[in-house]
DOTI-669226 format. One record per residue (C-alpha): y, z, x. Coordinates in steps of 0.05 Angstrom, whole numbers, plus 5000, padded with zeros to 4 digits. Example, Ala and Ser with C-alpha at 12.3 -4.5 7.8 and 13.67 -1.06 7.14 Angstrom:
491051565246497951435273
***
This chain:
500050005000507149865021510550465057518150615035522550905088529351225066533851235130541251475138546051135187551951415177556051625108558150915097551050545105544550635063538650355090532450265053526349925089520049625055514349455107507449215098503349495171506649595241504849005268508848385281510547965211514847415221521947475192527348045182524048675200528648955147529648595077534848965038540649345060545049795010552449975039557350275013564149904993569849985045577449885024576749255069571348925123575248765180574948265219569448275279567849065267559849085259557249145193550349315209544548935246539548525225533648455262530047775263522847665301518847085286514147305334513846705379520746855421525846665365527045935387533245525370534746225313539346075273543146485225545946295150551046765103551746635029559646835033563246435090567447005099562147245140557147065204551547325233551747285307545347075359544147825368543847985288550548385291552848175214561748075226566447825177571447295208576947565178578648125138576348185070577748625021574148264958566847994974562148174905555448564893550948214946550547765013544347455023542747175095537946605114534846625187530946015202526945855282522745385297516645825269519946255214525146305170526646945120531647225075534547945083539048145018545148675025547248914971554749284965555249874924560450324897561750994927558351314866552950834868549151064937548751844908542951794858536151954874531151474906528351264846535151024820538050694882530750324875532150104799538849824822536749174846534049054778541049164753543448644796539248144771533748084830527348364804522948784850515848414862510448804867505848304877501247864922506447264931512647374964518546974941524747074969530546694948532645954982539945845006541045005013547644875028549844204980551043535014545943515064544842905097538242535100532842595135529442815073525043145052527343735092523944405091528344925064523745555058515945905048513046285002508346805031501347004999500547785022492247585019492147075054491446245036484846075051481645644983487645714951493245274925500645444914503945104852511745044842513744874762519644914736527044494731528344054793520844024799516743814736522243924685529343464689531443374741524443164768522143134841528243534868522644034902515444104925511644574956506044485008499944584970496244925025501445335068506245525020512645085048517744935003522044175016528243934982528343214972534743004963541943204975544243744922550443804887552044524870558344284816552943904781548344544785549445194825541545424817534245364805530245854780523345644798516145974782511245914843503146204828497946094872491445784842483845614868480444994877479544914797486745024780485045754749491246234770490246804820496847044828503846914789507446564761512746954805520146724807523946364867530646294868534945714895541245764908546545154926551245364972559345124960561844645003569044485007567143804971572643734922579843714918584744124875586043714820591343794765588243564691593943794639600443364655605043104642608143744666615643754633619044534645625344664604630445174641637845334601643445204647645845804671640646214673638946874712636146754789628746854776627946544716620446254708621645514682613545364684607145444711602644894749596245054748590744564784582844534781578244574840570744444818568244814875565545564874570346064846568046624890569846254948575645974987573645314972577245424919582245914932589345494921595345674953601245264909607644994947613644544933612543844983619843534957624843634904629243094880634843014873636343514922644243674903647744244891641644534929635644274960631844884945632744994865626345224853619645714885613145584870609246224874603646074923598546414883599946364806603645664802610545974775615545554785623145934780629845824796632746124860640345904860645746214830647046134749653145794776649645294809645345164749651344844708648844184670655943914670656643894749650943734765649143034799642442904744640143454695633443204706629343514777622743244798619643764844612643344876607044024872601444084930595644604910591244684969584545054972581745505028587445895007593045415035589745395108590744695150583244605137584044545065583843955016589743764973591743554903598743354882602443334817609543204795613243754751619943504709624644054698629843984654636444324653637944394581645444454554648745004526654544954487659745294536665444634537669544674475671043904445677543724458682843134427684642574478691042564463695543154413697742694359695442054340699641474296697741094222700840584185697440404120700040014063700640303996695640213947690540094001684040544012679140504074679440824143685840864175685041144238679541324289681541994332677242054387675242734432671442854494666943374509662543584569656343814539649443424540650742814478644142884454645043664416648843944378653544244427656343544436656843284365663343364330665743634260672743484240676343744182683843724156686744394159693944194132697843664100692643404045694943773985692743253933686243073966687542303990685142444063677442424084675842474146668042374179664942344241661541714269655141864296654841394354662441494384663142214364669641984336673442224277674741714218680841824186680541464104684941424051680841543986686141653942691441003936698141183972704541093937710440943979715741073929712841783924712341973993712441374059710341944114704542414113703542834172695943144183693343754224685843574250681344044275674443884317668744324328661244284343654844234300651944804348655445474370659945664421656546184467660746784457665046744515667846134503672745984447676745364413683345294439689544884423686444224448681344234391687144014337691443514333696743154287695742554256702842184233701141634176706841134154706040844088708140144081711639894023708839293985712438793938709139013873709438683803713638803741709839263695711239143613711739693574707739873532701739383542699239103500704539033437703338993379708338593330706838493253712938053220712737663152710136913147715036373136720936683181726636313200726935933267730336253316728736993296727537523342719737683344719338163397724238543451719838623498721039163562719139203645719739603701720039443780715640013815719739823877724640263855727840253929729039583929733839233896730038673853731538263800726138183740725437513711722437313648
***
């Protein structure tokens, strides 16, 4: 029976040891390793060791770590190659020489983890999702890293009957070897060896779960079905990619330094827990680059983007475009020079708020119309600095004086912004041949509060009424006249009665 040997390092590192007899076996001489969680592994401080013999002299030894973060040097000292603070629940290392390979697990616990009893520190790997095997075949899990290159098929790691292989058969099932997709791995019938046959792609799946049993000569089972593991290791094999634009960010002119506008946030296919796709964010070129070159930050790690001038920088009406185009690089490896690159364009525009106050052109405009004439007289025009596409630019006008019996309309043309002045109500220049109008102008939208209309927004509009050579008018009309039949010729029927309108002119009627 297995012997289980309980062995204390130091406070930090719990050791647990599971070995068959005390003679040489090929592989780690220690499979699983428990330590305790540190605030951070620095870099090139010793972990712990791990002792590899394949019994022959370890030839051409080479060591493999599931997290890159980390190496395992020719002398089995396990480093990290830079400090780490976040890492996960286990590290699995693959040692491979030109007559073994094996698989040692270490599993990372939390301080309160490591101060159970025996029994419970044993139940943890079960809690982790690595069953214990208590049984004849020994399957450790397989570490391939994707994107191999051929030669194929290339042996990639051994399953080990404890009783030996003599008349028996080992038999691998499961998907990637009888089940879709077929013929990805085999196992040598008669030693155990397990062979990957083609180059693996870990984005189009991460890991196998395979059954191995070992059989005799007429296919009856003597052992299993026990599970192997394989498990694709990430390779920095794709490129940060951005899948949501067009990215368009909307920021109000004038806002606070700091203010976020958007976020940029790219896609990198490769394995989440590792560098590969770790993205670091940065700005490559803003344009255009006036009143600042440096408008914006990009925070490296979220994909903010906010302003960084001054709110009076940010002004809409000074600036040389209201429309910024900042090109976006995410990199993985976490921005190293190693890493691969994606690139987007974000659009930031500076929308307008309604701080310019519309003002007349000029602070009285002239009118001549003709009496008895209706239609627009007059077209009073206005400038204003705000963005012509809201409401802050569009104009209102309204007559605040001088139209007492309502003959005065005024509207606003929707294309010019201009104000159009209209008789409605016929003039009459014997009444009254001058007419003098005060105009005011405002906007659909708002001022913000500390702005306020001021004496450009009116104006007076002087209107002459022209006079106009108008026609006798009989009174009454029509007349009636009722005389008897049979009067004398030459009798007066009717005196009949007219008016001039043009009462300040001197005419002469006619009949």
């Amino acid at each position: 029976k297995s012997l289980f040997l309980l062995f204390f390092f130091s406070p930090q590192v719990l050791l647990l040891a599971c070995a068959e007899d005390l003679e040489c076996v090929p592989g780690f001489q220690q499979k699983v390793f428990y330590i305790e969680k540190p605030f951070e592994f620095r870099e090139d401080q010793l972990i712990l060791n791990l002792k590899f013999d394949d019994c022959q002299g370890n030839n051409k030894l080479n060591f493999e770590v599931s997290n890159p973060d980390f190496r395992v040097e020719l002398d089995g000292n396990l480093v990290a190659l830079k400090d780490v603070s976040e890492v996960g629940r286990a590290l699995f290392v693959h040692a491979r020489s030109e007559h073994a390979e094996d698989m040692a697990e270490i599993f990372i616990l939390e301080a309160n983890e490591k101060r159970g009893a025996l029994k419970e520190i044993l139940k943890l790997e079960g809690s982790l999702g690595i069953p214990r095997q208590k049984r004849a075949i020994l399957a450790t899990p397989i570490l391939i890293p994707e994107n191999q290159r051929p030669p194929f098929p290339r042996l990639v790691g051994k399953v080990i009957r404890s009783e030996g292989t003599e008349g028996v058969k080992f038999r691998l099932s499961g998907k990637g070897v009888d089940q879709d997709p077929k013929g990805i791995f085999r196992i040598n019938e008669m030693n155990g060896e397990v062979s990957v046959t083609r180059t693996l792609d870990r984005e189009a799946i991460a890991n196998y779960e395979l059954e191995v049993e070992v059989v005799d000569v007429n296919g009856k089972t003597l052992d299993g079905p026990v599970r192997l593991d394989v498990l694709v290791i990430d390779q920095n094999d794709n490129r940060p990619m951005f899948k949501e634009g067009p990215y368009v960010g909307h920021v109000m002119e004038g806002s606070a330094t700091g203010t976020t506008v958007m976020r940029m946030a790219a896609f990198d296919a490769d394995d989440a827990s590792t560098d590969n796709a770790l993205l670091r964010y940065n700005i490559l070129r803003q344009t255009p680059t006036k009143p600042s070159p440096n408008m914006f930050y990009i925070d490296p790690e979220k994909g903010d983007i906010v302003t960084v001038v001054s709110p009076a920088l940010l002004d809409r009406e000074t600036m040389e475009s209201p429309k910024y185009e900042l090109v976006i690089e995410a990199k993985d490896m976490g921005g190293m020079d190693v890493g691969l690159t994606g690139t987007a364009t974000a659009t930031i525009l500076i929308d307008d708020k309604n701080d310019h106050a519309p003002e007349f052109t000029r602070k009285e405009f002239q009118a001549t119309v003709k009496e008895g004439v209706t239609g627009v007289i007059v077209n009073l025009t206005v400038g204003d600095r705000d963005d012509p596409a809201t409401g802050a630019w569009r104009a209102v006008y309204s007559i605040i004086n001088g139209n007492p019996g309502q003959s005065f309309e005024i509207h606003t043309n929707p294309q010019t912004n201009e104000g159009m002045l209209s008789v409605v109500k016929p003039l009459d220049y014997e009444i009254s041949a001058f007419h003098t109008l005060l105009i005011k102008v405002e906007n659909e939208d708002p001022l913000i509060p500390d702005i306020t209309y001021g004496p450009s927004s009116t104006a007076t509009v002087q209107i002459t009424v022209e006079d106009v050579n108008e026609g006798p008018v009989f009174h009454p009309n029509p007349m009636a006249v009722t005389k008897q039949e049979n009067i004398p010729v030459g009798s007066v029927v009717l005196t009949v009665n007219a008016t001039d309108p043009d009462t300040l002119q001197h005419q002469t009627i006619r009949w």
